[in-house]
Backbone of each chain as ProteinMPNN parsed JSONL, in Angstrom:
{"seq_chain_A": "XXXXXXXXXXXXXXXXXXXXXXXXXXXXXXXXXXXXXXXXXXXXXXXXXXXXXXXXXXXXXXXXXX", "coords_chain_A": {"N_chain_A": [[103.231, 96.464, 76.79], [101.274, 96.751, 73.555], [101.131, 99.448, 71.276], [99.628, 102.282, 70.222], [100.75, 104.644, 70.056], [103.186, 105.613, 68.339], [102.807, 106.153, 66.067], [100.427, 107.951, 66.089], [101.204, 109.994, 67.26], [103.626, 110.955, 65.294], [101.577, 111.161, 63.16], [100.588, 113.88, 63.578], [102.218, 115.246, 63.696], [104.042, 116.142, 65.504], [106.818, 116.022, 68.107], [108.576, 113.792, 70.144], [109.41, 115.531, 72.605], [107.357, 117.29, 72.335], [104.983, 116.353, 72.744], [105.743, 115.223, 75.272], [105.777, 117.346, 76.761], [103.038, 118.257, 76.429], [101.914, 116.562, 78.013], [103.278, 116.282, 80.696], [105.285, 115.203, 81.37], [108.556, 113.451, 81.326], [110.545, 113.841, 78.241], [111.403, 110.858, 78.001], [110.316, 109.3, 79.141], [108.519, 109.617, 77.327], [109.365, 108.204, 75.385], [109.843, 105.36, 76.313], [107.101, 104.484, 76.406], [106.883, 104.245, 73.569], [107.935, 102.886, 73.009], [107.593, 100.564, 74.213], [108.728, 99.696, 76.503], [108.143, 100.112, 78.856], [105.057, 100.641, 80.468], [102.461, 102.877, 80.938], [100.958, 104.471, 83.588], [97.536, 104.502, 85.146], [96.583, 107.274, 85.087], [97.94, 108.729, 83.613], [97.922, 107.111, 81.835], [94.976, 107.742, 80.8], [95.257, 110.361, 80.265], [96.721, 110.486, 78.094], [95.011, 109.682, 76.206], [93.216, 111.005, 76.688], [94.617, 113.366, 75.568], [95.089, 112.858, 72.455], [92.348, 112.3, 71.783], [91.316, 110.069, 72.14], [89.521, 106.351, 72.649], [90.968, 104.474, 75.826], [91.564, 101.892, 75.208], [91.679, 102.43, 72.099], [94.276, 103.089, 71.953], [96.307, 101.589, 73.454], [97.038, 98.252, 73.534], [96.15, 95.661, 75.102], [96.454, 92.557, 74.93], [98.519, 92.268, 73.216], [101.278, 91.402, 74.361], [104.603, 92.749, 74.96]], "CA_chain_A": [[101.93, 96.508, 76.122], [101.851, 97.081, 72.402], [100.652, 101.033, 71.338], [99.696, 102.884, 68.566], [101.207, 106.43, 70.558], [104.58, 106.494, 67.727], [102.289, 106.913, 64.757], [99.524, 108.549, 66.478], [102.468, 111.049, 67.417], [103.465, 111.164, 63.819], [100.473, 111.995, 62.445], [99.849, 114.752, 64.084], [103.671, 115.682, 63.726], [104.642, 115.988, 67.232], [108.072, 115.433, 68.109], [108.836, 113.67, 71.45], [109.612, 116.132, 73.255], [106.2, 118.314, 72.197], [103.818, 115.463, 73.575], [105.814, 115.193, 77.105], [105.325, 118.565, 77.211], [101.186, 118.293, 77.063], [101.653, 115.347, 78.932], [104.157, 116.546, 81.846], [106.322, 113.793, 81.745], [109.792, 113.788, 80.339], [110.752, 112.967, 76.899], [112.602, 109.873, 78.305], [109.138, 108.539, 79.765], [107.309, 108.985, 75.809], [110.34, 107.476, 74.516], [110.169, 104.059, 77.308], [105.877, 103.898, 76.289], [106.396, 104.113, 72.474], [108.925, 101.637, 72.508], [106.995, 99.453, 74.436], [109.426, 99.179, 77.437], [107.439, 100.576, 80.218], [103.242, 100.672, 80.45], [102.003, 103.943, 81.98], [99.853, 104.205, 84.428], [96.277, 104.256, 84.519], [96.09, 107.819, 85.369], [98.625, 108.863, 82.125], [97.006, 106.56, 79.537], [93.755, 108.901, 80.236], [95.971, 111.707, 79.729], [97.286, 110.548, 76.266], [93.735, 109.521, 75.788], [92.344, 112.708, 75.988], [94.734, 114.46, 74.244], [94.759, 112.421, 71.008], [90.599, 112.155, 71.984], [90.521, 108.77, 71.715], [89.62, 105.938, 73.76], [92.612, 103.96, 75.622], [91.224, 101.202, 74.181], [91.704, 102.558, 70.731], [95.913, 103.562, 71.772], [96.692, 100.624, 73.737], [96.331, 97.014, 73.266], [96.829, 94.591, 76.616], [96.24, 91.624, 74.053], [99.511, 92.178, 72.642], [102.33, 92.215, 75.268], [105.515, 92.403, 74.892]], "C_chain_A": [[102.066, 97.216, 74.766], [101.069, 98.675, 72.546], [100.776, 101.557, 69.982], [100.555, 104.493, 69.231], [102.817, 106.89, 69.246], [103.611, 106.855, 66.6], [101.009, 107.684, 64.934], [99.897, 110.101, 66.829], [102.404, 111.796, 66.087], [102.478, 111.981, 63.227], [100.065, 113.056, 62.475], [101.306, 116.188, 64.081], [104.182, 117.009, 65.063], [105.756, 115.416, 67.376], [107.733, 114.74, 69.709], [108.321, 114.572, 72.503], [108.059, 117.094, 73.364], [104.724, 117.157, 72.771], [104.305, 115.345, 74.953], [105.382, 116.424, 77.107], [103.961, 118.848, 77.466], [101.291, 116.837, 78.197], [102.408, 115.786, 80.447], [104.747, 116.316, 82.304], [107.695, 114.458, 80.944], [109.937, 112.901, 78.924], [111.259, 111.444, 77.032], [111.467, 108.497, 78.362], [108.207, 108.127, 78.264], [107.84, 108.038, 75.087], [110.116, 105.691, 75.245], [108.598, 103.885, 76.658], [105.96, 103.485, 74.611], [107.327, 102.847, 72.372], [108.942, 100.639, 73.726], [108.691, 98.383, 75.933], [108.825, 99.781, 78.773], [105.742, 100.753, 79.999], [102.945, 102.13, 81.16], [100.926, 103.776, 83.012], [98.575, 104.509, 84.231], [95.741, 105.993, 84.308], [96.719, 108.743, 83.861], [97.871, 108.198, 81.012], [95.762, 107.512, 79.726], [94.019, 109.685, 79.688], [96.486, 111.614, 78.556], [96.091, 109.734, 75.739], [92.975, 110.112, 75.085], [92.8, 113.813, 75.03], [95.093, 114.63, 72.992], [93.02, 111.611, 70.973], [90.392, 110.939, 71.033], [90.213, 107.688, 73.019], [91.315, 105.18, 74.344], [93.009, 103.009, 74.9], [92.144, 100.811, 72.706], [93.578, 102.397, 70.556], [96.68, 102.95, 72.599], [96.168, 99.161, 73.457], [97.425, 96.241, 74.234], [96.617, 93.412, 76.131], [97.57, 91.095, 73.674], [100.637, 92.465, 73.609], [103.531, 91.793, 74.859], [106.669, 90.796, 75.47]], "O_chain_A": [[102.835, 98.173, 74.685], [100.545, 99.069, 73.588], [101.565, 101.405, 69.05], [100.83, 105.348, 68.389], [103.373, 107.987, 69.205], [103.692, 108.02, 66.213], [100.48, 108.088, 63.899], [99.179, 111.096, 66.726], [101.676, 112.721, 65.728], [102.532, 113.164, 62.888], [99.253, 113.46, 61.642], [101.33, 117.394, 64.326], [104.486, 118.19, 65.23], [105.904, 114.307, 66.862], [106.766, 115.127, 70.366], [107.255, 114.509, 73.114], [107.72, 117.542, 74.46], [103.611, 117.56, 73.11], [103.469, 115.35, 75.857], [104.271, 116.505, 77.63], [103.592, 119.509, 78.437], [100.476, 116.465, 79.042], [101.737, 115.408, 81.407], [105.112, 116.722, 83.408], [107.835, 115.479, 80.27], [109.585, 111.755, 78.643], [111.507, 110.878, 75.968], [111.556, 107.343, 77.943], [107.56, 107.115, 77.992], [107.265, 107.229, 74.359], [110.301, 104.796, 74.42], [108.648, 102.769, 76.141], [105.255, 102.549, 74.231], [107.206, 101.959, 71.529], [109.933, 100.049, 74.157], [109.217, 97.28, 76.087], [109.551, 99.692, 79.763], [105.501, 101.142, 78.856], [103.523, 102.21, 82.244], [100.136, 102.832, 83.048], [98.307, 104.837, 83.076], [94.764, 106.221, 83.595], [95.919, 109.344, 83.145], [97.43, 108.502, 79.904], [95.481, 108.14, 78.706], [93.411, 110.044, 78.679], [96.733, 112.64, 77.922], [96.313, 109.079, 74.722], [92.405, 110.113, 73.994], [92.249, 114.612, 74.273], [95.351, 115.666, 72.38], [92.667, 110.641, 70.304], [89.815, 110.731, 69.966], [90.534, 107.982, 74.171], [92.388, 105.221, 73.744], [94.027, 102.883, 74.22], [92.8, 99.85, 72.304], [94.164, 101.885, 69.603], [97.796, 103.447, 72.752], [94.987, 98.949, 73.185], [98.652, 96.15, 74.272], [96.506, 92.705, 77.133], [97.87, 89.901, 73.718], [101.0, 93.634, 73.743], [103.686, 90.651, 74.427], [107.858, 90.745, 75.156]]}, "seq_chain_B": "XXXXXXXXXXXXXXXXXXXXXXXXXXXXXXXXXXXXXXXXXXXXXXXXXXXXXXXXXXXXXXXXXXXXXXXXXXXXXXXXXXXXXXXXXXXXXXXXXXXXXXXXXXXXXXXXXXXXXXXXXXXXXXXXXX", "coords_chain_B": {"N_chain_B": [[115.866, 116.219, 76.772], [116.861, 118.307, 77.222], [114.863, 119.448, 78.799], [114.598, 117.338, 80.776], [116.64, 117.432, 82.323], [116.665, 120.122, 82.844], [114.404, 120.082, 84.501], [115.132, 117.994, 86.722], [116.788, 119.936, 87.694], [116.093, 121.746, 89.223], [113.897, 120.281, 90.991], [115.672, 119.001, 92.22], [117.203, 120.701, 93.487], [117.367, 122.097, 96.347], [118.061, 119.835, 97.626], [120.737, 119.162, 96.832], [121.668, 121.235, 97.757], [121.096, 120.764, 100.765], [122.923, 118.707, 101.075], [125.008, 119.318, 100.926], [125.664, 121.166, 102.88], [125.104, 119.198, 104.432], [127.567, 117.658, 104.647], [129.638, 119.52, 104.968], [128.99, 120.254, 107.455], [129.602, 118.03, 108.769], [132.33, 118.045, 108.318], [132.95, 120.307, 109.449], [132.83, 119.005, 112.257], [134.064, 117.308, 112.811], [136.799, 118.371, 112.557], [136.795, 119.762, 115.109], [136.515, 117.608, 116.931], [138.759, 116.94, 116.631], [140.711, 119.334, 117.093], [139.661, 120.523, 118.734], [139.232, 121.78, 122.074], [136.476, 120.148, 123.977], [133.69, 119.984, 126.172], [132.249, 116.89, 127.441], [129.096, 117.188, 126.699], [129.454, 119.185, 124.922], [130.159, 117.524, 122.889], [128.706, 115.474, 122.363], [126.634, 117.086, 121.314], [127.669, 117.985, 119.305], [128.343, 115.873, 117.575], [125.502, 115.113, 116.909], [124.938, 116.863, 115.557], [124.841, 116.824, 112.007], [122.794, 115.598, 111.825], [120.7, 117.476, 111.64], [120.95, 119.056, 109.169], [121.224, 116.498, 107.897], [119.189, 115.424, 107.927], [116.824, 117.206, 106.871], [118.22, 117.141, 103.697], [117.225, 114.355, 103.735], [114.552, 115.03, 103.577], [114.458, 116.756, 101.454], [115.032, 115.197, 99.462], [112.863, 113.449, 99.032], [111.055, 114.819, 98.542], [111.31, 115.992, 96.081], [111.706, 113.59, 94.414], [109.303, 112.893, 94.645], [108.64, 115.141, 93.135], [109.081, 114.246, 90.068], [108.427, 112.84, 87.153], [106.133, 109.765, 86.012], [107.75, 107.784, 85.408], [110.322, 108.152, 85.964], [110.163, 108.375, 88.952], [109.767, 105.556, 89.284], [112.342, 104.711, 88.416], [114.041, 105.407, 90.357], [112.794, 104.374, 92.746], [113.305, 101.734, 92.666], [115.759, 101.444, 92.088], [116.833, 102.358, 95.076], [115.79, 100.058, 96.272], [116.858, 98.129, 95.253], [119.334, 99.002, 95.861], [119.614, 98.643, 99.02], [118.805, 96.159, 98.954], [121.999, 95.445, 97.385], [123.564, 96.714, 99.716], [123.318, 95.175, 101.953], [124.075, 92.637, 101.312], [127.093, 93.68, 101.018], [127.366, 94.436, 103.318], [127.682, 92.187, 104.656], [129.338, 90.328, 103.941], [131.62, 92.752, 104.134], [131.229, 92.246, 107.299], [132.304, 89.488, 107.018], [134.672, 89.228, 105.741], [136.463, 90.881, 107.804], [136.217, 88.932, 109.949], [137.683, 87.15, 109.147], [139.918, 87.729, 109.383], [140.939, 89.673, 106.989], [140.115, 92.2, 106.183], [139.307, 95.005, 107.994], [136.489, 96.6, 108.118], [135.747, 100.424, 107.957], [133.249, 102.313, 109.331], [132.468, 104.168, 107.664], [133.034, 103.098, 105.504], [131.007, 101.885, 104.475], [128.615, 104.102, 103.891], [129.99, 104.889, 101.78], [130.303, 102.665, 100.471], [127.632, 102.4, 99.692], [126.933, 104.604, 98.183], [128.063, 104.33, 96.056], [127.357, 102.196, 95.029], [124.649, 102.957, 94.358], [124.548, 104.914, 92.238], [125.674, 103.147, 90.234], [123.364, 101.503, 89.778], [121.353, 103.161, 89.518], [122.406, 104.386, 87.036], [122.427, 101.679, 85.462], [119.671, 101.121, 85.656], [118.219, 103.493, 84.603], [119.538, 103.736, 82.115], [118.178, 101.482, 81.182], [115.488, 101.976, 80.632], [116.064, 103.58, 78.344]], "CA_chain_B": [[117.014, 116.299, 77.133], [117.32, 119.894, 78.167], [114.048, 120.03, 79.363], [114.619, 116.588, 81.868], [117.716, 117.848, 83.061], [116.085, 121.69, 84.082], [112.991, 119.339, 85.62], [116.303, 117.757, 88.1], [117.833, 121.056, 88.463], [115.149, 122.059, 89.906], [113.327, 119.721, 91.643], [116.845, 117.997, 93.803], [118.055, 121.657, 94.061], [117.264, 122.031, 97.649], [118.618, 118.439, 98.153], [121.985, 119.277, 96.81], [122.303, 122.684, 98.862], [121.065, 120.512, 101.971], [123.667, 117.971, 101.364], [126.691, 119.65, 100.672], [125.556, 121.263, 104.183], [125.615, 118.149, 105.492], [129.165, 117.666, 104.818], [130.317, 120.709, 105.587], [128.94, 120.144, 109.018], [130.253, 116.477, 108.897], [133.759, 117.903, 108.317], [133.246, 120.855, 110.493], [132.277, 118.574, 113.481], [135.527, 116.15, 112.897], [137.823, 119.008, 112.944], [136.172, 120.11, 116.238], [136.512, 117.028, 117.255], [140.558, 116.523, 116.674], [141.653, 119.83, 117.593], [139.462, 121.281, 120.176], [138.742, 120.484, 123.742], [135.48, 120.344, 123.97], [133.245, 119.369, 127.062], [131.381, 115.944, 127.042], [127.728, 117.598, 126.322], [129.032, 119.834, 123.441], [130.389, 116.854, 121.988], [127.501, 115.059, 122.006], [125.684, 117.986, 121.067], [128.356, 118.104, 117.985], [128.274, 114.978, 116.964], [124.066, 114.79, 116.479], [124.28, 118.805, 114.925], [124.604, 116.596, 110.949], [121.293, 114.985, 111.823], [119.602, 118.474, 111.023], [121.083, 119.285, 107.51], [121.335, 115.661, 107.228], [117.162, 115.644, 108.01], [116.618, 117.975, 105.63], [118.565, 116.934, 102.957], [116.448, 113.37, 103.721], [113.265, 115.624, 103.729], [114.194, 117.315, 100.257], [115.231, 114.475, 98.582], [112.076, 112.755, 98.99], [110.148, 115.757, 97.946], [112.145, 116.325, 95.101], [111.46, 112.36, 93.467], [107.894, 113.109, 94.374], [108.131, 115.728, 91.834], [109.254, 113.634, 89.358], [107.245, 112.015, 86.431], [105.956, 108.33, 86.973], [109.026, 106.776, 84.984], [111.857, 108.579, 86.8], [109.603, 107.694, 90.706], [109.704, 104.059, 89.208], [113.718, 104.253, 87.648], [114.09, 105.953, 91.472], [112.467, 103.142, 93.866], [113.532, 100.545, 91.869], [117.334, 101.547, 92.542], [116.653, 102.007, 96.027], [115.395, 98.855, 96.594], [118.149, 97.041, 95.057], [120.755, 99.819, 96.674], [119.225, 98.435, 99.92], [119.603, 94.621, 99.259], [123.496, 94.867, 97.813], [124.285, 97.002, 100.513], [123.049, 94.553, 103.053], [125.078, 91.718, 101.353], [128.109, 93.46, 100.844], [127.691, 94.666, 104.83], [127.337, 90.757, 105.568], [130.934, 90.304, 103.311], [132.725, 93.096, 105.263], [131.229, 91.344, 108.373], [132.961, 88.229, 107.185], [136.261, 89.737, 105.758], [136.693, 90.921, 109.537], [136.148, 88.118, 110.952], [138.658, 86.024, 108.512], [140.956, 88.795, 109.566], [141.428, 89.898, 106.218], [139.912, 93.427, 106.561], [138.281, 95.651, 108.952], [136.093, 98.026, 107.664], [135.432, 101.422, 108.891], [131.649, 102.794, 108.969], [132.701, 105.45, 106.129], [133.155, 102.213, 104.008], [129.04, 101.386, 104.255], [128.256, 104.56, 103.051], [130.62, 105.113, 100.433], [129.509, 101.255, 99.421], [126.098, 102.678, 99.007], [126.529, 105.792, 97.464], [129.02, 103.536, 94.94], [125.805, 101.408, 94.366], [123.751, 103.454, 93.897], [125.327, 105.362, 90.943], [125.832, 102.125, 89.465], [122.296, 100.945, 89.679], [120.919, 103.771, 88.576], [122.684, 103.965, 85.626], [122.121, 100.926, 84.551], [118.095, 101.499, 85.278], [118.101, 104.57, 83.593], [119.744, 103.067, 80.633], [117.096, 100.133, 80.741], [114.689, 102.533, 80.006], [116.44, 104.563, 77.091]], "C_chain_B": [[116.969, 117.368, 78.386], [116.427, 119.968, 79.238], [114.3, 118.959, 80.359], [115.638, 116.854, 82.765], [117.41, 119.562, 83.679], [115.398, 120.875, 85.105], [114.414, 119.302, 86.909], [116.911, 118.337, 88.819], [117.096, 121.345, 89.629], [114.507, 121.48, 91.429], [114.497, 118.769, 92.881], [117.757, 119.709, 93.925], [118.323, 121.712, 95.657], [117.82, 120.881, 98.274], [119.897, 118.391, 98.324], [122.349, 120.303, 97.783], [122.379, 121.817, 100.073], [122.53, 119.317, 102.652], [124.869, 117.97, 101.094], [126.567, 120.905, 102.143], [126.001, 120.484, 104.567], [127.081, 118.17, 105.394], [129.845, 118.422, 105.435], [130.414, 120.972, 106.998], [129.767, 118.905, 109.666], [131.736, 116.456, 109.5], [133.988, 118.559, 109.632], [133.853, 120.353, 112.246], [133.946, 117.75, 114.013], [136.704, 117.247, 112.822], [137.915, 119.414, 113.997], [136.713, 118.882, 117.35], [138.39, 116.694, 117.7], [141.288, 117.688, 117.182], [140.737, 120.759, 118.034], [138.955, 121.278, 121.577], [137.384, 121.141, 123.905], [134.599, 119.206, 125.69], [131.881, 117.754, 126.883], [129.678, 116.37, 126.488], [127.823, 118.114, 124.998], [129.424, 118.638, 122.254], [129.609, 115.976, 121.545], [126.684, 115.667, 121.312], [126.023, 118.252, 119.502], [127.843, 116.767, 116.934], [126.473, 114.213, 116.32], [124.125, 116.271, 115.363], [124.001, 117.962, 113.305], [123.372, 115.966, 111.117], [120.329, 116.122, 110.971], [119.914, 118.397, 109.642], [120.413, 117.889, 106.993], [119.219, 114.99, 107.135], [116.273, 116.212, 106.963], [116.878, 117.436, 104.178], [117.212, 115.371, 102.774], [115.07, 113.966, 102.77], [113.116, 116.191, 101.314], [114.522, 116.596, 99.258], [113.558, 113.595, 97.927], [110.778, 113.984, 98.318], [110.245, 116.355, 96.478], [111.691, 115.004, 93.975], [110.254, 112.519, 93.357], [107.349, 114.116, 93.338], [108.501, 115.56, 90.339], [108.383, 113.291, 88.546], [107.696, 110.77, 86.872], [107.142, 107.408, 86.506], [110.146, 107.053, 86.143], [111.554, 108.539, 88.43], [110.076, 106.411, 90.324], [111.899, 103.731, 89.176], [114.253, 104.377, 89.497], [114.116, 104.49, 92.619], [113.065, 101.871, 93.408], [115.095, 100.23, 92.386], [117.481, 101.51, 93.869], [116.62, 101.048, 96.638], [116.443, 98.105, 96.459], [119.738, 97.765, 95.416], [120.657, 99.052, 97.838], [119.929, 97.218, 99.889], [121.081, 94.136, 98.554], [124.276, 95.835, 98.507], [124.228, 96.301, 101.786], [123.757, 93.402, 102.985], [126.763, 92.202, 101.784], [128.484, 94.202, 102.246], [128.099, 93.15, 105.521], [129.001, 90.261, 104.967], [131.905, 90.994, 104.161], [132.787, 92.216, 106.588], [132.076, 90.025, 108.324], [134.371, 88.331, 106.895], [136.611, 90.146, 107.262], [136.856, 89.636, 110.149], [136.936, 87.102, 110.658], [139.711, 87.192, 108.762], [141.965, 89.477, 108.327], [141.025, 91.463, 105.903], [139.417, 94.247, 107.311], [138.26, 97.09, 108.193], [135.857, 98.803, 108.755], [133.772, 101.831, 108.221], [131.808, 103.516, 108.254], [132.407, 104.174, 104.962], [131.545, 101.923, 104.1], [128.647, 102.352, 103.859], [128.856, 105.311, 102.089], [130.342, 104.132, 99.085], [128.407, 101.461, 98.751], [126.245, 103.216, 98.345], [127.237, 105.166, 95.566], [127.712, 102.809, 93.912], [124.87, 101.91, 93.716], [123.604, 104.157, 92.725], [124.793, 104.117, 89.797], [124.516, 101.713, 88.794], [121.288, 102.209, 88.888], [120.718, 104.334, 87.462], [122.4, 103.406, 85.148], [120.57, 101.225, 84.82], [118.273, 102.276, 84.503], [118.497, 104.01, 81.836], [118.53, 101.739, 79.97], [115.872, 101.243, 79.92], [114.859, 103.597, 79.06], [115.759, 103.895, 75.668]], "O_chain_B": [[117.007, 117.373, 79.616], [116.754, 120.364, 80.356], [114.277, 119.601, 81.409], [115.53, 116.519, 83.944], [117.864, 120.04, 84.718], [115.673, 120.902, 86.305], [114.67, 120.191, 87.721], [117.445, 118.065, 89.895], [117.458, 121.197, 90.796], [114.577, 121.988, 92.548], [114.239, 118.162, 93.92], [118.874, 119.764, 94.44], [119.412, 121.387, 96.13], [118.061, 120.939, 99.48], [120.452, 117.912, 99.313], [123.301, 120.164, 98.551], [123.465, 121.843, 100.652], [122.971, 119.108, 103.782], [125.669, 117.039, 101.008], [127.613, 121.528, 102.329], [127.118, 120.527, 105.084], [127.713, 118.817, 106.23], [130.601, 118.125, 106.361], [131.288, 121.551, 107.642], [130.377, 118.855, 110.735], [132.29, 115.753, 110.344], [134.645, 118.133, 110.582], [134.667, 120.836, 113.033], [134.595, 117.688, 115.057], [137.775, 116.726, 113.132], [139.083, 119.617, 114.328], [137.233, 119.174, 118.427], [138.95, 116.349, 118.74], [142.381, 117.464, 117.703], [140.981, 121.924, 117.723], [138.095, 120.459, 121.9], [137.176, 122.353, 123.96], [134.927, 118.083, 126.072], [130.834, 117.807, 126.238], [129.18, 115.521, 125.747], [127.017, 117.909, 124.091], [129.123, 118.724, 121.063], [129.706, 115.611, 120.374], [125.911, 115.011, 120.614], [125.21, 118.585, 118.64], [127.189, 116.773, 115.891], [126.29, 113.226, 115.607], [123.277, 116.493, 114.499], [122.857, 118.252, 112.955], [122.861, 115.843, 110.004], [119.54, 115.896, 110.053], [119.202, 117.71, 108.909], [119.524, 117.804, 106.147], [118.482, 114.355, 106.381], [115.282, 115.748, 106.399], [115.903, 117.267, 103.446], [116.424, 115.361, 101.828], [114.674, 113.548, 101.682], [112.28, 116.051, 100.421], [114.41, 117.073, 98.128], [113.273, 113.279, 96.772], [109.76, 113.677, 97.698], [109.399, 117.037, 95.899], [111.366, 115.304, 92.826], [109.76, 112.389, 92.237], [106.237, 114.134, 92.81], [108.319, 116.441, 89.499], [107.256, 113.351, 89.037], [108.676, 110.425, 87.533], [107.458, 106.405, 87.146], [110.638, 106.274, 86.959], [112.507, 108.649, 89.201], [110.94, 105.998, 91.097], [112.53, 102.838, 89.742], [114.856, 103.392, 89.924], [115.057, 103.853, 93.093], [113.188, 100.985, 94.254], [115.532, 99.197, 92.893], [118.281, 100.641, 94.214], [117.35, 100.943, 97.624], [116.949, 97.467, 97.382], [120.862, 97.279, 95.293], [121.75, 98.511, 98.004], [121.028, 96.964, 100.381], [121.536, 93.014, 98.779], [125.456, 95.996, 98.196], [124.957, 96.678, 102.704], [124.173, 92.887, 104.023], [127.521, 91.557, 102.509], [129.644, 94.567, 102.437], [128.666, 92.989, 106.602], [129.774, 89.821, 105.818], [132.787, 90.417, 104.798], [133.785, 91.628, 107.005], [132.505, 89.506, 109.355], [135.222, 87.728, 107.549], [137.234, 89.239, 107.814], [137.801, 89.452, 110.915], [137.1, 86.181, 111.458], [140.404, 87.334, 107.754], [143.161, 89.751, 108.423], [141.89, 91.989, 105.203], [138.258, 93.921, 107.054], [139.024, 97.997, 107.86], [135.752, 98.475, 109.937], [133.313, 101.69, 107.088], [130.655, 103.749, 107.89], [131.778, 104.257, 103.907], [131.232, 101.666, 102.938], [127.865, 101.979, 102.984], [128.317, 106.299, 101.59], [130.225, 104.267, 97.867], [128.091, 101.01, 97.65], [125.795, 102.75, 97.297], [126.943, 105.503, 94.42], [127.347, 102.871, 92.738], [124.321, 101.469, 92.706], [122.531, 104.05, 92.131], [123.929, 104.135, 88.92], [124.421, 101.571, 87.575], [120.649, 102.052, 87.847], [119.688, 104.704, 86.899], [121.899, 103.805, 84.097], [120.143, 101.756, 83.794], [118.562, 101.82, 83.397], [117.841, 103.972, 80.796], [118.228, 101.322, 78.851], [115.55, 101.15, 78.736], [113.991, 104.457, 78.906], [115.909, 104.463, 74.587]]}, "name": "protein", "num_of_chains": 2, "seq": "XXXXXXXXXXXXXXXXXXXXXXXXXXXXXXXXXXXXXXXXXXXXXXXXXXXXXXXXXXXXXXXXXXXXXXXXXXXXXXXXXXXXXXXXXXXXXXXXXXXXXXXXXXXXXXXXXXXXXXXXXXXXXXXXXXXXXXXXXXXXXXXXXXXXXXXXXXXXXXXXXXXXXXXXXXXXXXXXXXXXXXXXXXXXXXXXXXXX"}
């Protein structure tokens, strides 16, 4: 599923490793969503929802799949 | 990096202690077995004793993936699954090398096959998702 989460990252200048860390996942897991080789689950995309307070909507798109 | 590799230390610690028990009992039991006379009950009684560690070790492995994030449960079951079905072929292969009288395996070789597999497979998952 495509994702805005690498420049949403970026922007906010967050490395990897400093978003698993609010998230609770491993760097391995932000690295497999931004690069659009794994989907998270429903209960994670809230969680990187809420804590770039947007909708999921806004930081996924199921339109565009790989 | 650092930080996914503390998460593992961590979380399969208890798995590794339980299963380098097991062995230890594994070996214990087979030296017991070759050089000491033992009465039919204790040898029975020997030969179930790796069930416990090896129970445990079961117990803390599974508690251990559960504390995993949802990639490394998924990279996890995923390997499993396909540890499962080419250890069931390449049980149905020994079965047939035997029976063309070209090898006879020993039950060590099924789970050395697995543990071989499983490596393998999880490597390559893991790498799928790099």
């Amino acid at each position: 599923m495509k994702n805005h989460l690498r420049e949403l990252r970026a922007e906010r200048g967050w490395s990897q490793a400093d978003l698993a860390e609010k998230l609770d996942v491993s760097r391995q897991t932000v690295n497999a969503i931004e690069t659009e080789k794994y989907d998270p689950s429903l209960p994670l995309a809230f969680k990187i929802a809420e804590i770039f307070n947007m909708k999921i909507e806004d930081i996924f798109n199921p339109n565009h799949r790989k | 990096m650092k930080q996914t590799m503390k998460r593992y230390v961590i979380v399969f610690r208890p798995a590794f202690v339980w299963g380098i028990i097991g062995l230890a009992v594994v070996f214990a039991s087979s030296w017991f077995f070759q050089y000491a006379v033992l009465s039919p009950t204790l040898r029975i009684l020997l030969a179930l004793l790796p069930l416990i560690p090896g129970g445990l070790f079961l117990f803390s492995l599974v508690k251990g993936i559960r504390g995993l994030d949802e990639l490394q449960q998924r990279i996890y079951t995923e390997t499993a699954t396909l540890t499962f079905i080419v250890t069931i072929l390449m049980t149905f292969l020994f079965g047939s090398l035997q029976r063309a009288g070209l090898y006879s395996a020993k039950w060590d070789d099924i789970g050395n096959t697995m543990m071989f597999v499983w490596v393998c497979i999880y490597l390559l998952n893991d790498w799928r998702y790099r």
